[in-house]
N, C-alpha and C positions, 0 to 999 in steps of 0.2 A: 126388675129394678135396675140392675144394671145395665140392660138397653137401654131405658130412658135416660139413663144418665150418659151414655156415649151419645143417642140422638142428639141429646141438649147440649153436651160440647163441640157435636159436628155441627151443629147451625150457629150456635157462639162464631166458629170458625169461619163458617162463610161469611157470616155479618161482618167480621173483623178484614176477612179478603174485598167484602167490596168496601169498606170504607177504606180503606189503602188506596185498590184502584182509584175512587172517586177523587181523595187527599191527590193524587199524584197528576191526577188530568188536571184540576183543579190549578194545580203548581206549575204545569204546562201551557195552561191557557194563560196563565196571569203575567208567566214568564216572556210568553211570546208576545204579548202588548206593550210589555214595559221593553222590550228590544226593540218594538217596531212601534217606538213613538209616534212618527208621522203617521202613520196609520191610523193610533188612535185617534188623534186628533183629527184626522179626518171623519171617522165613525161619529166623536161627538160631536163636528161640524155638523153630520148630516144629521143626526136626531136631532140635535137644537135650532138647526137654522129654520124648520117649521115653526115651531116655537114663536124663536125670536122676530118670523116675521107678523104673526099673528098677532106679537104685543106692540108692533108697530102700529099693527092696521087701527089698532084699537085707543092706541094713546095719542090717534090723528084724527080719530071719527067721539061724533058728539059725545058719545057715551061715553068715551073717553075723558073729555071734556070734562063732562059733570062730576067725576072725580077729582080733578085735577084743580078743581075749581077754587080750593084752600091752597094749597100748594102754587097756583099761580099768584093769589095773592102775596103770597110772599114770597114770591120771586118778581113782583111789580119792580121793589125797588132796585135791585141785582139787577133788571132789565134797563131801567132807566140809568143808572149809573152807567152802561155799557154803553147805552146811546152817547152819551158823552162822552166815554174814552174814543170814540170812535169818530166823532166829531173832529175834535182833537187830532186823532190819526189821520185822518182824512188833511188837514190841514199840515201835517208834517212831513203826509206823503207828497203833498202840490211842494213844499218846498223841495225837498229830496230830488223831486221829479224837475221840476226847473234847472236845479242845479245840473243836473246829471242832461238836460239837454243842449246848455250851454258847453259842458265839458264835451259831448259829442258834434260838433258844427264840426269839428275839425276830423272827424272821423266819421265821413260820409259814405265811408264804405261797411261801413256795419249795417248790415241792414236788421229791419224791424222783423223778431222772427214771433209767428203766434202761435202758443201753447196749442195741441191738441187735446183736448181733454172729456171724457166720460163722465155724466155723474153719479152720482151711487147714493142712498137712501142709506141712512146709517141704524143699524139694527139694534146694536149693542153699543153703551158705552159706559163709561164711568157716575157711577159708583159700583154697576152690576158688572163692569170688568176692571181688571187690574191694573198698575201699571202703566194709566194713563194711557191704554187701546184703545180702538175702535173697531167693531166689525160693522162691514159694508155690505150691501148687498149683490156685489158683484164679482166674479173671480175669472176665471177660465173661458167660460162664457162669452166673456166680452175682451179678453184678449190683455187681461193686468197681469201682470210679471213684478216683481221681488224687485221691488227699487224702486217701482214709479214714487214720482211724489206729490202728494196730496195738497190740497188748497180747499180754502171755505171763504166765504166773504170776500170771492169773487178773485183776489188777488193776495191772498195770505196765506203762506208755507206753514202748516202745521206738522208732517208728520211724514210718513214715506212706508210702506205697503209691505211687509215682511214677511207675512204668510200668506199664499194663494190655494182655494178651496175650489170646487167645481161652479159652483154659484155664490161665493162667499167669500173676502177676504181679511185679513184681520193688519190695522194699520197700529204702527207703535207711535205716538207723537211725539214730535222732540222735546216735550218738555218733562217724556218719563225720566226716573231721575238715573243717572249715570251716564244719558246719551250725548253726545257730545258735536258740533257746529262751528262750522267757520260762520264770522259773521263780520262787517264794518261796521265802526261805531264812529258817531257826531260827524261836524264837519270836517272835521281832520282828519275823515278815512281810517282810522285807527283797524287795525286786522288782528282781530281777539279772536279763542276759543270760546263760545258759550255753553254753560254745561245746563242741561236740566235737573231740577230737583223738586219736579211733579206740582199736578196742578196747573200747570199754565205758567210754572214762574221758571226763572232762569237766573243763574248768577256770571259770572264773568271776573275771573282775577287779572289784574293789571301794575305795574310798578306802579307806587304813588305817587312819582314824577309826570306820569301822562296826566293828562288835564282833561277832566271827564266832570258832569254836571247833570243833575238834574234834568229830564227833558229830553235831552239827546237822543235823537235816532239812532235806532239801529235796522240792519237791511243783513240782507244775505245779498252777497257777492253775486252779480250778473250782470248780464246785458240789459236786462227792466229790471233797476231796482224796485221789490217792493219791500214796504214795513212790514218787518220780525217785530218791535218791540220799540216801547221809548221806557227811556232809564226814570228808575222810581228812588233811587235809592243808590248814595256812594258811601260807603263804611270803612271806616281804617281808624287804627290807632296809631299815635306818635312813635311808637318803639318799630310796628311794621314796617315793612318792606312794601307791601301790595296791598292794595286797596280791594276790594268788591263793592264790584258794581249788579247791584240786583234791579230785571223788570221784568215785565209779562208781557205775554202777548197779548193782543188786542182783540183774541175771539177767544168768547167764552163754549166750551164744550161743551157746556150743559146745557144752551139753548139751542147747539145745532142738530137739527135733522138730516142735511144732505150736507156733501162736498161734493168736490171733483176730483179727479186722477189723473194728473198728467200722464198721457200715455205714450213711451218709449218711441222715438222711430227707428 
């Protein structure tokens, strides 16, 4: 009787030594990914980016389609409303664009310099990522580095490339919120911070003395300007000091499938 009962606490024992061991490895592996975050993040790039290209291939092909089918319908009118913001933009950009080659006659030594640019099929993007991302389908591969910046609709700054994967990149868009732009506003060149606060939209504080309206373009500073945005919105109260000025940009993220990547020289 008394053997048995030393057998049954000598195997009590070992049960108890490998679940230590196992607790301890266990605490060491968990340890060592939370230290080498990029790493993980690389691991779950590589398990998801099969994934994420297959729901690609899938929400581009018919079959895809025929789900989508309720779902487009109501996004008809989200579509058509853009077509007209973009009309619009179109029309703010010829003025912009006029002005701005008037102002250059006299600066004939700038010359006309053209983007290089890559395009990349967008994998991932909001609502199934956060923070107003995008992953692309392109990283290392093709030669994108931490900074390029990003364009859709041919001549529109969205966003700029913040993490590079082997085949994958993951873009943050300026309109996640906290991130923060030099931009000029209306005819009067005004040289504002605009901050994002997700979604597509953007706000901009200004003393209430500047003179700002309705409509106004705005551009990001360069040698091409193109249109960031036209003002939706100027808000203040008589006791303020500073106005906000709130718009959006002119592409909607939900109906883009590709960009482009300005690519560094």
């Amino acid at each position: 009787m008394n053997y048995l009962l030393k057998s049954s606490n000598f195997e009590d024992r070992r049960k108890m030594a490998r679940r230590k061991i196992l607790v301890t490895v266990l605490i060491l592996v968990i340890g060592f990914f939370i230290i080498n975050t990029h790493l993980t993040r690389q691991i779950l790039f590589y398990i998801a980016e099969p994934i994420w290209k297959i729901q690609s291939r899938i929400s581009n092909s018919s079959f895809g389609e025929y789900f989508r089918t309720k779902q487009n319908i109501i996004n008809e009118k989200i579509a058509l409303e853009q077509k007209l913001f973009l009309a619009g933009d179109l029309m703010a950009q010829n003025s912009v664009l006029q002005k701005e080659n008037d102002t250059l006659k006299d600066l004939f030594d700038r010359k006309e310099t053209k983007l290089k640019t890559i395009l990349a099929s967008i994998l991932v993007k909001p609502p199934q990522t956060p923070y107003d991302t995008l992953t692309v389908d392109v990283g290392e591969d093709q030669q994108i580095k931490i900074g390029d910046k990003v364009i859709a609709l041919a001549n529109v700054f969205i966003g700029e490339v913040t993490e590079v994967y082997s085949h994958s990149s993951k873009v943050t868009l300026y309109s996640t919120p906290g991130q923060k732009l030099s931009v000029v506003l209306g005819d009067s060149s005004i040289s504002a911070e605009a901050e994002g606060i997700g979604g597509g939209n953007f706000n901009i504080f200004l003393p209430k003395e500047v003179e700002v309206k309705e409509n106004d373009v705005i551009v990001i500073p360069a040698i091409t300007s193109n249109v960031f945005g036209i003002v939706e919105k100027v808000t203040f109260k008589d006791k303020d000091s500073f106005q906000t000025v709130l718009f959006k940009s002119p592409v909607n993220i939900a109906e883009l499938t590709f960009v482009e990547i300005v690519l560094n020289k």
